[in-house]
N, C-alpha and C positions, 0 to 999 in steps of 0.2 A: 455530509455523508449521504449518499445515494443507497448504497446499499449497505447491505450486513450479510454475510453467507456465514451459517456457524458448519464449519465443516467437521468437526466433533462430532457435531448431534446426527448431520444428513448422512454421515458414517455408519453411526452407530442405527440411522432408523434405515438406511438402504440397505447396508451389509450387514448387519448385528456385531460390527468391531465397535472396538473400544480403541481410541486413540487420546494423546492428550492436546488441552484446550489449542483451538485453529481456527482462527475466521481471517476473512477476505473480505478488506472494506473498500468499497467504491466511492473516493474522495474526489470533488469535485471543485472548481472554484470554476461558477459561472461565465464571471468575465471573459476570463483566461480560454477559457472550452468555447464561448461564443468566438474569440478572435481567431482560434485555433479554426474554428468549423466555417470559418468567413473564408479561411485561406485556404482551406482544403477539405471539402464535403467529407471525404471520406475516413478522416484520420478520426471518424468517430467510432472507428474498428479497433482504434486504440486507445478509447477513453470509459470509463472513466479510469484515472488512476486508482491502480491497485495495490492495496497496502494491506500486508498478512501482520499477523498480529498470533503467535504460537508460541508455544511451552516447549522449554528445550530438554534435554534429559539430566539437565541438572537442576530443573526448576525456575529456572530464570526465562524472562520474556524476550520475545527477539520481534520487533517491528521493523520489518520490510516491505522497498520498494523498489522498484522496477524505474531506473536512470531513463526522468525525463528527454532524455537525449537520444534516446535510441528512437523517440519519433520525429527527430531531425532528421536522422537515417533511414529511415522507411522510407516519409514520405519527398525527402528530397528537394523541398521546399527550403529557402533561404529566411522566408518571412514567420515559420513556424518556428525558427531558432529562438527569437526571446519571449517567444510565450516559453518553450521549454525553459529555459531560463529562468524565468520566475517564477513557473511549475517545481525544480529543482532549487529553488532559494526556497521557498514555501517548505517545501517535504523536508529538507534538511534543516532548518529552521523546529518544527515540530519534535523530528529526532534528536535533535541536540538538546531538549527544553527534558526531554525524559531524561537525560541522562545514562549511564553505563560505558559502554566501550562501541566506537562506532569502527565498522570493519567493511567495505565497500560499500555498498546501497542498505547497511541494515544498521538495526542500535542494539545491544544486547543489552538489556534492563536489569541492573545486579539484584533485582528485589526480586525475594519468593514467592511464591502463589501464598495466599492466603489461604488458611484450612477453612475458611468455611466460603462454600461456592455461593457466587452471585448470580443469579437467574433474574 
């Protein structure tokens, strides 16, 4: 993981809302992003992989991600197809391991938030 964005908190301390739990993690698998930035400098405008991880209105978790495949369409590149590829075996892999109901690029986690928050 590269990054963590809790977008909950930078809500709550930019704007003074209140929203429920949302973060944005920048998942990365080295290799993959090295072969990726071998084949194409620039395709690192669409890296790292973006995975939201937020609270839905009935309490249940929904971890999303954005179909490795749309940077075979960008950048138009033949040789960037199986790194997507294994970019998209990897991510769906992880979402299958949580469990719940998988519904295009997301997993809907049947489990509730816990009542006491982890900080």
């Amino acid at each position: 993981m590269l990054s963590d964005i809790d977008v909950q908190q930078a809500m709550k301390e930019k704007l003074g809302v209140e929203m429920p739990p949302y973060r944005i993690l920048g998942a990365c698998n080295p290799p993959l992003a090295h072969q990726a930035l071998r084949s194409e400098p620039d395709i690192g405008l669409l890296l790292p992989c973006n995975v939201i991880v937020r609270e839905d209105a009935l309490g249940r978790f929904v971890v999303g991600f954005l179909d490795p495949q749309i940077m075979v369409s960008v950048v138009g590149k033949p040789e960037i197809h199986s790194v997507a590829d294994e970019a998209e075996r990897r991510l769906r892999r992880v979402c299958a391991s949580l469990g719940g109901t998988a519904t295009a690029n997301r997993v809907t986690s049947n489990e509730k938030r816990s009542s006491v928050d982890e900080d």
